[in-house]
C-alpha positions as MATLAB code, in Angstrom:
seq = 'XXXXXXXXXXXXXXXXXXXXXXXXXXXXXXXXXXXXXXXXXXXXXXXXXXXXXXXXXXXXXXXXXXXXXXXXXXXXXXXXXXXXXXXXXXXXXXXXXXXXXXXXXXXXX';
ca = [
      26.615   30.958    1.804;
      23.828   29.347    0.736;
      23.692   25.067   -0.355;
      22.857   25.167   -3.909;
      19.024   23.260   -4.327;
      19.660   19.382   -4.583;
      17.596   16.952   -7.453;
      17.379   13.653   -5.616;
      16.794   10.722   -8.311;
      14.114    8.283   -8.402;
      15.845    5.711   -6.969;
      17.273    7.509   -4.057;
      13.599    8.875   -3.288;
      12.116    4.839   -3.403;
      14.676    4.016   -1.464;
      14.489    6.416    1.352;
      10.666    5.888    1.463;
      10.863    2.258    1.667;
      13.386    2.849    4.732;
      10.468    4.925    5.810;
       7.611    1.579    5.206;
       9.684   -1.183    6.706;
       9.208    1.375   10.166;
      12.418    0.116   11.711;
      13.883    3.622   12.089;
      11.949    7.028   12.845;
      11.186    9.333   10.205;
      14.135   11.744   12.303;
      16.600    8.977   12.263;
      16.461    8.670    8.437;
      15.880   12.065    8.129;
      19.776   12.634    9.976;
      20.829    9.546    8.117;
      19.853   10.361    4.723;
      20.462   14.256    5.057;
      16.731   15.322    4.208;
      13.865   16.490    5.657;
      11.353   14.776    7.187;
       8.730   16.329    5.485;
      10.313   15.073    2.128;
      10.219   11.160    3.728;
       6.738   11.600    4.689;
       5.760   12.712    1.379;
       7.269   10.557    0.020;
       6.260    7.847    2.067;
       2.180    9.454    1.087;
       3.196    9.324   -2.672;
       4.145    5.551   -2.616;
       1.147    4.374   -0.851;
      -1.144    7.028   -3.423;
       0.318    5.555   -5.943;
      -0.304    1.838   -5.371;
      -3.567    2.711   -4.553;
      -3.859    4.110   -8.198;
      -2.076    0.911   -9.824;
      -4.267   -1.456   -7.994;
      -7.766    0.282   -8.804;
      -6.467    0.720  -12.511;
      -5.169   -2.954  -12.737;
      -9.008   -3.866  -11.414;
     -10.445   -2.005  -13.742;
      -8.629   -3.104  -16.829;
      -9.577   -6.640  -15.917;
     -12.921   -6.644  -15.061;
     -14.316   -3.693  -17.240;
     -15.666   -0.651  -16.244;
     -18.577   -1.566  -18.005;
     -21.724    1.106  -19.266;
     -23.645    0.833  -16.244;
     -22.104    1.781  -12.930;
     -24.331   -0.514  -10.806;
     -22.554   -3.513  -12.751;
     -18.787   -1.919  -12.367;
     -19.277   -1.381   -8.662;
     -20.757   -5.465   -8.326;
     -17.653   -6.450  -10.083;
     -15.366   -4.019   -8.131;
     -16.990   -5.741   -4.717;
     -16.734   -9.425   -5.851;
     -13.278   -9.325   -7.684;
     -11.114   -6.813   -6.228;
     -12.135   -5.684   -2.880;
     -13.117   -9.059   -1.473;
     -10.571  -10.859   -3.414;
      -7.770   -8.777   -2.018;
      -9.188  -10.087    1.411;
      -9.026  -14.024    0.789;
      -5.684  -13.415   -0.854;
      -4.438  -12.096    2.426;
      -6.054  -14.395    4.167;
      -4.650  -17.327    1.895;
      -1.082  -15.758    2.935;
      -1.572  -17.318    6.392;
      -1.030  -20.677    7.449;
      -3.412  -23.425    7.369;
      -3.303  -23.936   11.168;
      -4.294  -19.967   11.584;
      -6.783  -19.508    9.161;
      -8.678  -22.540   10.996;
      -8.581  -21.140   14.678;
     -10.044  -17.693   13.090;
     -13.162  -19.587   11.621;
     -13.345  -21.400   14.447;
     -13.294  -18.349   16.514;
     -15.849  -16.972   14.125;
     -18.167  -19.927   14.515;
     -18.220  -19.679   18.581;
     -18.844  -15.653   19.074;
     -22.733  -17.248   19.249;
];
């Protein structure tokens, strides 16, 4: 006979696909642990990083402007978000790191 169709929740689908992001078990072995498919944890896994994608170009947009002209959106896309997520990442490392990488910048001459 066949399984009748199951409705997972929210929660049990962000928690299966941030199982699947922390990438210390294969998509089979949470598959097998979690009774699913692992189509359904891939997809999942798609629709979370789609998502913040979404959040973080909206949460730009809203605070720098879109703006009338295009040419001055894009500028403020470049300066503010894109190369700001950069130097945020790169604040994230320790002083002692983010020296040796200039300095390995400096002596590619």
């Amino acid at each position: 006979m066949k399984r009748p169709r199951r409705n997972h929740s929210p929660t049990f689908k962000a928690k299966v696909a941030l199982e699947a992001l922390k990438g210390e078990k294969t998509i089979a072995q949470l598959a097998v642990h979690y009774d699913v498919h692992a189509n359904q944890i891939t997809a999942g896994r798609r629709s979370f990083w789609r998502t913040l994608r979404e959040f973080l170009v909206w949460r730009c947009r809203k605070r720098y402007g879109s703006g009338t002209d295009p040419r001055v959106a894009r500028e403020n896309w470049r300066t503010h978000c894109r190369e700001g997520f950069f130097r945020l990442r790169a604040r994230a490392l320790p002083r002692s790191e983010r020296t040796a990488m200039i300095d390995q910048g400096q002596n590619r001459t």
